[in-house]
N, C-alpha and C positions, 0 to 999 in steps of 0.2 A: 509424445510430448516430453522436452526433458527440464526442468529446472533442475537453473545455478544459482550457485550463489558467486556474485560478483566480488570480486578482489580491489582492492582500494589500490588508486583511487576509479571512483566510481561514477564522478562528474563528466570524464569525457562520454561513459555509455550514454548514463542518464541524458545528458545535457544534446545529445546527438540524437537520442529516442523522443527526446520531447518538442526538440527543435523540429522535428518532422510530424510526430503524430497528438501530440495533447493540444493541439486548435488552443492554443499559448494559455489553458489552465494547468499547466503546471510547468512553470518557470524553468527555462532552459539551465539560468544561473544558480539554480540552487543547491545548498551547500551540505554537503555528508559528508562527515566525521567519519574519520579510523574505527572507531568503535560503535559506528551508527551501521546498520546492516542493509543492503541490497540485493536485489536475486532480478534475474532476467527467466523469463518462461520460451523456450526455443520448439517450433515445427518441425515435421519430419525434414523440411528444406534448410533448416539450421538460420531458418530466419528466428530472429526476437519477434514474438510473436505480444509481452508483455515485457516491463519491468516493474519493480517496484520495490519502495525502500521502508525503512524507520530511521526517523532521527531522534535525537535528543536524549542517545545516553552520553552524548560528549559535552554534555551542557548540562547533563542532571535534571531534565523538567519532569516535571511529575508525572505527566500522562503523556508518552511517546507520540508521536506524529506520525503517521502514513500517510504512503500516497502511491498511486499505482497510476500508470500509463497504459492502456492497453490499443495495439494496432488499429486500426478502422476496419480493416480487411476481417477482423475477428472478433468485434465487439458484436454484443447480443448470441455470443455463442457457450458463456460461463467461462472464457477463461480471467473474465476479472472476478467472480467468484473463486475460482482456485488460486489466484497470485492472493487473494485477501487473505482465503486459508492458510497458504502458506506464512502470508505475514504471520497472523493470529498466533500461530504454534508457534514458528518461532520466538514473537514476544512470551506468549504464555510461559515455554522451556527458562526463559533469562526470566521471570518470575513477577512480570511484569500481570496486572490487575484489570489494568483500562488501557485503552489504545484512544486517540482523538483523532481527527482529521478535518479540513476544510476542503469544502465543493461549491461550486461556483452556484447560485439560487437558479440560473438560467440552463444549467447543465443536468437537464431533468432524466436525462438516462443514467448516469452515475450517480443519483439520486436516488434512482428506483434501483438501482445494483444493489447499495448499499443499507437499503432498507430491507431489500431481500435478505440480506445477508447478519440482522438485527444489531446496524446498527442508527443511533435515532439521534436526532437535531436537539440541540441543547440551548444555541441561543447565535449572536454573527458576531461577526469579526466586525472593528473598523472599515474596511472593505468591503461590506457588505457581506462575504463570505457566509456561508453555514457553517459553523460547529458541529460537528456530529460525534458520539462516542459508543464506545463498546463496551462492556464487558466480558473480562476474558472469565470463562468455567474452567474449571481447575478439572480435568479427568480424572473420572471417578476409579480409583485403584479396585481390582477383584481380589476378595481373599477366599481362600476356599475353607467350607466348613466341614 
């Protein structure tokens, strides 16, 4: 398994990954920022096996956005636990506190991904959407005594 992290612009990956595999919850058109970050997760066949982004430090919102795509061929296997991971630390590294994300109420396996993975329902969207947020833990540094 190798994660990348995608080079801008990131719309044509995304937009091609979702157009095939997010069963249209997550918007082919949606839009990432230069300084918004993306990574694709690759197979040993150097298929995208996942993608998945952060937006919203090109806007300044307070709690970044996620959102992850994962193949059908490889969902219920943990790799959208690890693209999440991935997200996390990267947010955590750029110093970031909370992460937010919307999931569609009827998309009960990315539901349960995501609660596995602690993160929990805060309230919906106009769209009826789920809010869901995380808190990022800060790694705890060893000092030797």
């Amino acid at each position: 398994m190798k994660i990348a992290k995608l080079q801008h612009p990131y719309s044509e990956v995304i937009s091609i990954f979702a157009d095939k595999y997010s069963d249209g919850r997550v918007p082919s058109n949606i839009q990432i920022a230069d300084e918004d970050e993306a990574y694709a997760m690759y197979g040993a066949d150097r298929r995208a096996v996942a993608v998945g982004f952060i937006r919203g430090w090109a806007a300044n919102w307070d709690d970044k956005c996620l959102g992850i795509i994962v193949h059908p061929e490889y969902r219920g296997r943990d790799y959208g636990s690890l693209m999440l991971h991935v997200l996390e630390t990267v947010a955590r590294d750029r110093g970031e506190k909370r992460l937010r994300l919307h999931v569609d109420p009827n998309n009960h396996s990315a539901r349960k991904l995501y609660e596995k993975n602690f993160w929990y329902p805060y309230g919906r969207r106009d769209d009826g959407e789920i809010i869901m947020f995380k808190t990022l833990e800060r790694k705890k540094k060893w000092t030797h005594i």
